[in-house]
N, C-alpha and C positions, 0 to 999 in steps of 0.2 A: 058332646065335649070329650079330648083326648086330653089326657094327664101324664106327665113324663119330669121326673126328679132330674134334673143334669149337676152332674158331681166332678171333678179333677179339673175346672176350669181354672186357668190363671184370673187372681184378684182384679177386678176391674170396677175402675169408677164410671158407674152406670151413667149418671148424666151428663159428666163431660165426655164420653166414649163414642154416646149414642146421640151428641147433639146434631151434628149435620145429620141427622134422619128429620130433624124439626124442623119445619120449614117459618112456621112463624107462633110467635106466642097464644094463638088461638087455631095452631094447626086443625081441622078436625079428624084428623087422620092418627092421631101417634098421643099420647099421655106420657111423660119422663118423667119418673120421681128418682129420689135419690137407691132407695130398695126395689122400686118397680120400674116396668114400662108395658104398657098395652098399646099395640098399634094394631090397624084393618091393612091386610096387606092381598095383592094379587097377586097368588101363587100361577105355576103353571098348570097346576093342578085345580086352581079356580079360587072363588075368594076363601080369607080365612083373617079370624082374630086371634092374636097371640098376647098371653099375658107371661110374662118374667117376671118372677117377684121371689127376692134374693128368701133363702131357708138353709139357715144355718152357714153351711162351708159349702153352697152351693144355691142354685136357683130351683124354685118349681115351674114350672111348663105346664100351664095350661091353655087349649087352644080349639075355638068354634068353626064350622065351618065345611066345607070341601076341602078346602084346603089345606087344613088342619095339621094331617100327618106331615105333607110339607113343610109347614112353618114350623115342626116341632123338629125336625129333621134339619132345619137352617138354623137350630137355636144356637145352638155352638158358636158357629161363626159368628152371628149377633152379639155375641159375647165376648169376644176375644181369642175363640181359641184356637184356629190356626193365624193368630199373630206370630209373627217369630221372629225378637229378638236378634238373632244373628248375625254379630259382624256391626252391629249398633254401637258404635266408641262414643259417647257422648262428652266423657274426658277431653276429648279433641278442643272445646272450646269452656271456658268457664260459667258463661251464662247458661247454654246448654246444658250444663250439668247440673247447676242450681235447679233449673226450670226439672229436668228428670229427678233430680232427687222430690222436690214439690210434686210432683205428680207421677210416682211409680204405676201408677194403676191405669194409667191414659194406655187404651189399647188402637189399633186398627182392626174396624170390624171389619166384617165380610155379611151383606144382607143376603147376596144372590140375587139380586132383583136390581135389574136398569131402571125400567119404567117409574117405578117409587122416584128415585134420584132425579130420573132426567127430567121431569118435565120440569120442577119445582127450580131445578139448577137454569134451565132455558129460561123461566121468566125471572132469574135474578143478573140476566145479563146485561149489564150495559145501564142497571137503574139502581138506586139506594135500595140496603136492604128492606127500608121498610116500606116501598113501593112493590117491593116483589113478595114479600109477607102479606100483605094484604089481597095482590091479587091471586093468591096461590090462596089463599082461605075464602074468598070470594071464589073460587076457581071449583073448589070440592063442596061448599054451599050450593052452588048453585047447579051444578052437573052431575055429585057425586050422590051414590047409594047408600042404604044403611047395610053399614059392615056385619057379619052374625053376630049373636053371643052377647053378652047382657051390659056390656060396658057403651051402646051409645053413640059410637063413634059410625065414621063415613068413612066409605072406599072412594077413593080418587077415580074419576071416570076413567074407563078403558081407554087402551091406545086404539081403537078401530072407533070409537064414539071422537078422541079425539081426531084423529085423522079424517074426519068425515065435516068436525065443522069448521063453515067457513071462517076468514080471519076478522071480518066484520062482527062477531058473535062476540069477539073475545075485546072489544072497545070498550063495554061498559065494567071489564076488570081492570081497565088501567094499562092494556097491551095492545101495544101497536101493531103494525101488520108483520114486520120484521122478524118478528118474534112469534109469532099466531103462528103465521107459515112454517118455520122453521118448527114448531111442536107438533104440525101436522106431517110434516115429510118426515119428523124422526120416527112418530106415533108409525106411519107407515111401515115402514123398515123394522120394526122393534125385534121380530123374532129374529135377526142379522143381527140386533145392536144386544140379546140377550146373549147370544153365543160368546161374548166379548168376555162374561166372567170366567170364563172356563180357559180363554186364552195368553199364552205367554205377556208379559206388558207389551211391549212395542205391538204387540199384532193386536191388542187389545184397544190400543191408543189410536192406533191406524186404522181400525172396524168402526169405531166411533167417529173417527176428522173428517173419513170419508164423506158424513153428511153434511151439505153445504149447512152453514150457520151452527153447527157444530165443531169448536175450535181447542186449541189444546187446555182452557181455562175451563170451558166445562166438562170435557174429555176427563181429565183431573179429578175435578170434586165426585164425578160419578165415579169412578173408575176405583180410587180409594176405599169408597164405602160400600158399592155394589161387589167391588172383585175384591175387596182388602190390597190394593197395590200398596204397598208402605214405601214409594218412591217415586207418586205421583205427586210433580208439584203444579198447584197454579197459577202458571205463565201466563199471564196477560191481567192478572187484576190489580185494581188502583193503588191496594193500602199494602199488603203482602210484600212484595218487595223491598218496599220501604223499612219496613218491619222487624225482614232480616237482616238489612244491610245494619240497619241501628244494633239488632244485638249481636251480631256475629263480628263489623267492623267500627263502631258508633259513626257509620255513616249515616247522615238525617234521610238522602235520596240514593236512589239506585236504580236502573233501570234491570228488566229480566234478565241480562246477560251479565249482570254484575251480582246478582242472587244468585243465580246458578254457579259462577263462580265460587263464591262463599261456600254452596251447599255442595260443591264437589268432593271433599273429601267425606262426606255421610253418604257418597251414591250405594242405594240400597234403599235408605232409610230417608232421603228427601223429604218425603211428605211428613211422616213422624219427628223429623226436627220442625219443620213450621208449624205443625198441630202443635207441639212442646213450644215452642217460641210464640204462639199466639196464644195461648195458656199461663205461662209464667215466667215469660219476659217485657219487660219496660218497652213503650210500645217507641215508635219514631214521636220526636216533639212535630207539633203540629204548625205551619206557617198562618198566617192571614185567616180567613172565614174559611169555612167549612166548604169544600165544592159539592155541588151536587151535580149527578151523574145525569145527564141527557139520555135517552134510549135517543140511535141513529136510525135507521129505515134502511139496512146494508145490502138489499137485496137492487 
């Protein structure tokens, strides 16, 4: 076990910060409390558990593992701290600014890590979140290892174990081939699609589209919390636009090209107004029954 104090971070709210690392309320990959969070993570330097649990004006790091030094080495970013503010006007709109006063501490992380992101983000395309929660904890049940170190938890299968099985395997989690496939050709590529956090955003955006079934929606949500982009938005999802167009114009509907309008004047800072607006603004009212989201077979 490696031990390491991290001290001068900016104030962060742990469990809203670190919630897209949660894939579902019985992740077995990740624990988020409000002072803590322990997750099993693969490093490049191989598996490793990392425990954060806030001490005093700052966090302790403790971490099992090969991986260990790494994940202890990524804490920072886990935490907020190359967020950077800068050139952020939230004054620009009133809601906006209620929602950042409510929530000063809401950071963009930076994990370092695709893999973690992308698969979980691939099987929530195109179906409710709570069909993609369940087959992402069915997913690490059923393929995944025990993570080091005394907390319990399980490592998400590799991307070469993924990339090896067939799409047939992945039916009795609730995914259809559309989606099997596309987690197996990313799995393939991954050391391509890990160079992506180290890259400018557009080239980072564009290393990721490259792969078919790979589109600017999940481009986005990975891209946010693997590289910290604070100006990733996610284009193409059902409720999100909606969302914004309510608190930014009280439009009830909107389509992406009328979101991105609204979010023009925050560019920089895109993604962190939507996180702040699906945080602590009044959502769109809702018409007729609830739709529920069909996965298509797009291949």
């Amino acid at each position: 076990m490696l031990v390491r104090r991290l001290r001068g971070l900016p104030p962060i709210d742990l469990r809203r910060s670190l919630s897209p690392l949660v894939a579902s309320a019985q992740d077995p990959t990740i624990r988020l409390r409000d002072q803590a969070v322990v997750r099993a993570l693969s490093s490049p330097e191989g598996p490793a558990t990392l425990e954060l649990r806030r001490e005093g004006d700052g966090f302790l790091g403790r971490a099992w593992g090969a991986g260990a030094t790494w994940a202890l080495d990524a804490a920072p970013g886990l935490l907020g701290a190359h967020d950077d503010r800068d050139g952020f006007e939230p004054w620009r709109h009133d809601v906006l600014a209620r929602a950042d006063r409510a929530h000063p501490s809401l950071r963009i992380v930076r994990s370092g890590l695709i893999h973690d992101l992308l698969v979980p983000t691939i099987l929530a395309q195109r179906v409710t979140a709570g069909e993609a929660a369940r087959s992402w904890t069915r997913l690490v049940r059923r393929w995944g290892r025990p993570a080091p170190g005394p907390h319990g938890l399980l490592l998400a299968p590799g991307a070469d174990e993924l990339a090896a099985t067939p799409y047939w395997a992945f039916h009795e989690l609730g995914v259809e081939r559309s989606r099997a496939v596309t987690i197996a050709r990313a799995c393939r590529r991954l050391d391509r699609l890990q160079e992506a956090v180290d890259l400018p955003p557009p080239a980072a955006l564009e290393r990721l589209t490259a792969i078919p079934g790979l589109g600017p929606w999940t481009a986005a949500l990975v891209l946010r919390v693997a590289a910290g982009h604070a100006d990733a938005v996610e284009v193409g999802d059902y409720h999100v636009k909606n969302h914004v167009a309510w608190a930014l114009a009280c439009e009830a509907r909107a389509h992406d090209g009328r979101m991105l309008e609204l979010l023009e004047p925050f560019a920089g800072h895109r993604g962190r107004v939507v996180r702040l607006l699906l945080a602590g603004a009044p959502r769109a009212p809702a018409f007729g029954p609830r739709k529920r989201v069909v996965p298509v077979d797009h291949l």
